[in-house]
C-alpha positions in Angstrom: -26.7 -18.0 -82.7 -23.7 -19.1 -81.1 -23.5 -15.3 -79.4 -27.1 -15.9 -77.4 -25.7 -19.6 -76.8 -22.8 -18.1 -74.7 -24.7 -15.0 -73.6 -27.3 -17.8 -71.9 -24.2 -20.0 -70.7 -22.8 -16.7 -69.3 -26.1 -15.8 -67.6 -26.6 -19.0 -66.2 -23.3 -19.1 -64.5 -24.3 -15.9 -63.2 -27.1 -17.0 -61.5 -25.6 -20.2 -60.6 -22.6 -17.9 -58.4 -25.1 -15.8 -57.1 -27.1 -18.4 -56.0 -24.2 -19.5 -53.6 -22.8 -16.5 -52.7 -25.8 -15.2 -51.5 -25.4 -18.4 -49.1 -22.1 -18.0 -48.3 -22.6 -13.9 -47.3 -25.3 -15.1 -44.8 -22.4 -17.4 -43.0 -19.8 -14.5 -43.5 -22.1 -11.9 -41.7 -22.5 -14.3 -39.3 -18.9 -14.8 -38.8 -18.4 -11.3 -39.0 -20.4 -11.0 -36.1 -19.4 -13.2 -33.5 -15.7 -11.8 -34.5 -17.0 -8.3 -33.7 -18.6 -9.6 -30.6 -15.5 -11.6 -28.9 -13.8 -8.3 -29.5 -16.2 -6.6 -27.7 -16.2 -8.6 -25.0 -12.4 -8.8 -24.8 -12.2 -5.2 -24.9 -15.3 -5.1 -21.9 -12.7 -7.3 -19.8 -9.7 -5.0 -20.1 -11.1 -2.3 -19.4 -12.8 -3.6 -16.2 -9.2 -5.4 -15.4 -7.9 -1.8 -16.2 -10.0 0.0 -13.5 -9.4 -2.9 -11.1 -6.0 -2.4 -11.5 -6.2 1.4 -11.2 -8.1 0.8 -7.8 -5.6 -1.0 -6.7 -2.6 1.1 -7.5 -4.3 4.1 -6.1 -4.8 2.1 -3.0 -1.4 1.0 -2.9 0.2 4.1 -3.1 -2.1 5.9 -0.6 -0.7 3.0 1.8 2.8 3.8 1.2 2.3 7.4 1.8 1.1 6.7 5.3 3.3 4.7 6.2 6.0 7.1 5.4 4.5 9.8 6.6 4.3 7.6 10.1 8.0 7.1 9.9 8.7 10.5 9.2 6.3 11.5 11.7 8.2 9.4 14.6 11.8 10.3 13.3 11.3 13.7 15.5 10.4 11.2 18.4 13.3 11.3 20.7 14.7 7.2 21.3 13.3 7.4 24.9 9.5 8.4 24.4 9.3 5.8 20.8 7.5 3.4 22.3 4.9 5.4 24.0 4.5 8.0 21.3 3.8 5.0 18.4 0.2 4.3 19.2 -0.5 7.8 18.9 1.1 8.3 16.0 -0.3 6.0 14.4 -4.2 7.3 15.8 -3.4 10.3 14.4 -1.8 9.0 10.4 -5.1 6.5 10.0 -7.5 9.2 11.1 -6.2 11.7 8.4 -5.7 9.0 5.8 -8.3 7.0 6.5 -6.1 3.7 6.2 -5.8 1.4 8.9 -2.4 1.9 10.8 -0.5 0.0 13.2 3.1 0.6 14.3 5.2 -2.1 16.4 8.2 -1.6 18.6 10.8 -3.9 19.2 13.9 -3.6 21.1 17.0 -4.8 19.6 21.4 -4.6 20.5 23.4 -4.6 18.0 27.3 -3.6 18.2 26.7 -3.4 22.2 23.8 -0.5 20.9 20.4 -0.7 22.3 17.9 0.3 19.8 14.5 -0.3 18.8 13.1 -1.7 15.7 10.0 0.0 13.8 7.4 -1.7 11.8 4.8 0.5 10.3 1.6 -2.2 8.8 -0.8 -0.3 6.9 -3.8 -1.2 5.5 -6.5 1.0 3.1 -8.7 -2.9 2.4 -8.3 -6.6 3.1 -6.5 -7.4 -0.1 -3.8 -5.0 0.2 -1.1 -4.3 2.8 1.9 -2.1 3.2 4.5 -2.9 5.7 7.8 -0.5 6.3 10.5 -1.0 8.7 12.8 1.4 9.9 15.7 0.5 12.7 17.0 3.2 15.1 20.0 3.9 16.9 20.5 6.4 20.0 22.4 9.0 18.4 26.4 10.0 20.0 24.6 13.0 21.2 21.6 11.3 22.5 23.7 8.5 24.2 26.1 11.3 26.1 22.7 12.6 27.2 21.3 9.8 28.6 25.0 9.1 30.2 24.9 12.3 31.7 21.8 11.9 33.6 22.4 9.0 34.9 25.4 9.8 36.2 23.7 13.2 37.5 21.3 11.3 39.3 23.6 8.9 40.7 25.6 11.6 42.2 23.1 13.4 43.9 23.1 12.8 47.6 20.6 11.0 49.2 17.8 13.3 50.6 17.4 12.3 54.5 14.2 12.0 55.3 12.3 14.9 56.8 12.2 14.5 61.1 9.3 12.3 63.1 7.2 14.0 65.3 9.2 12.3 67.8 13.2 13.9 67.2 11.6 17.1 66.6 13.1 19.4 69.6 10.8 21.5 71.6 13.0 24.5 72.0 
C-alpha cells in the first residue's frame, strides 16, 4: 500500500507541473516570438540602411571621379585660354557622367605670380556634393612665352596708315 500511496503522490505532482508548464510554454512561445520578430525587423532596417548607404557611396565616388577627370581634363588647358575653356569642360564631364558640373575661376597673386584658382562643384543628387580645388601657376616656360610676345609686339613698328584719297599722287 504505501507503493500506490507514492505512485498517486508522484502522479499527482505530475499532473500538477504539467498543468503549469503547459501555461508557462504558451507565454514562452509567445516571447519567443516577439524575440524572433524584433530581430527580424532589426535585420529589415540594416539591410535597407545598408543599400542606402551603398547608394550613397556609389554616388559619392562617381562625383569624385568627375571631378578629377575635370581637373585633369583642364590641366592640358594652357593658363591663358582657363577661363574660357572651363564652361566647356565642364558641358562636356556632366554630359558623359551624367552629374551636374560646375567649374569656377578665380584669379589670384601670390609671390608677385598671377594665377588662377580652380573649383570643380559636382553634384550626381541634392544630398550629395563634391567640391575639388586645384591652384595654378604660369609655368617658367609659359611665363618667358608670354614675356616674349609682349615684348614682340611692343617692338613692332607702328603700321602707318594706308594713304587718303586725297595724298594719293596722280602720276
Amino acid at each position: 500500500m504505501a507503493w500506490h500511496d507514492d505512485q498517486k503522490q508522484l502522479c499527482s505532482r505530475q499532473r500538477r507541473w504539467g498543468r503549469r508548464r503547459g501555461g508557462s510554454l504558451v507565454i514562452e512561445a509567445v516571447i519567443a516570438a516577439a524575440l524572433l520578430a524584433t530581430a527580424t525587423y532589426g535585420l529589415t532596417q540594416l539591410a535597407k540602411s545598408a543599400a542606402v548607404l551603398r547608394q550613397q557611396s556609389d554616388q559619392r565616388l562617381a562625383a569624385t571621379l568627375a571631378a578629377e577627370n575635370t581637373l585633369e581634363r583642364l590641366r592640358g588647358v594652357p593658363l591663358a585660354e582657363l577661363t574660357g575653356q572651363a564652361d566647356e569642360v565642364a558641358e562636356i564631364v556632366a554630359a558623359s557622367s551624367g552629374c551636374e558640373v560646375d567649374v569656377s575661376t578665380t584669379p589670384f597673386t601670390a609671390a608677385a605670380r598671377d594665377g588662377i584658382h580652380l573649383r570643380v562643384d559636382v553634384s550626381p543628387s541634392q544630398n550629395i556634393r563634391v567640391t575639388l580645388h586645384d591652384w595654378r601657376l604660369p609655368t617658367a616656360e609659359s611665363a618667358a612665352a608670354e614675356k616674349t610676345e609682349a615684348d614682340d609686339d611692343s617692338e613692332q613698328p607702328a603700321v602707318s596708315p594706308s594713304p587718303s584719297a586725297s595724298e594719293v599722287d596722280d602720276a
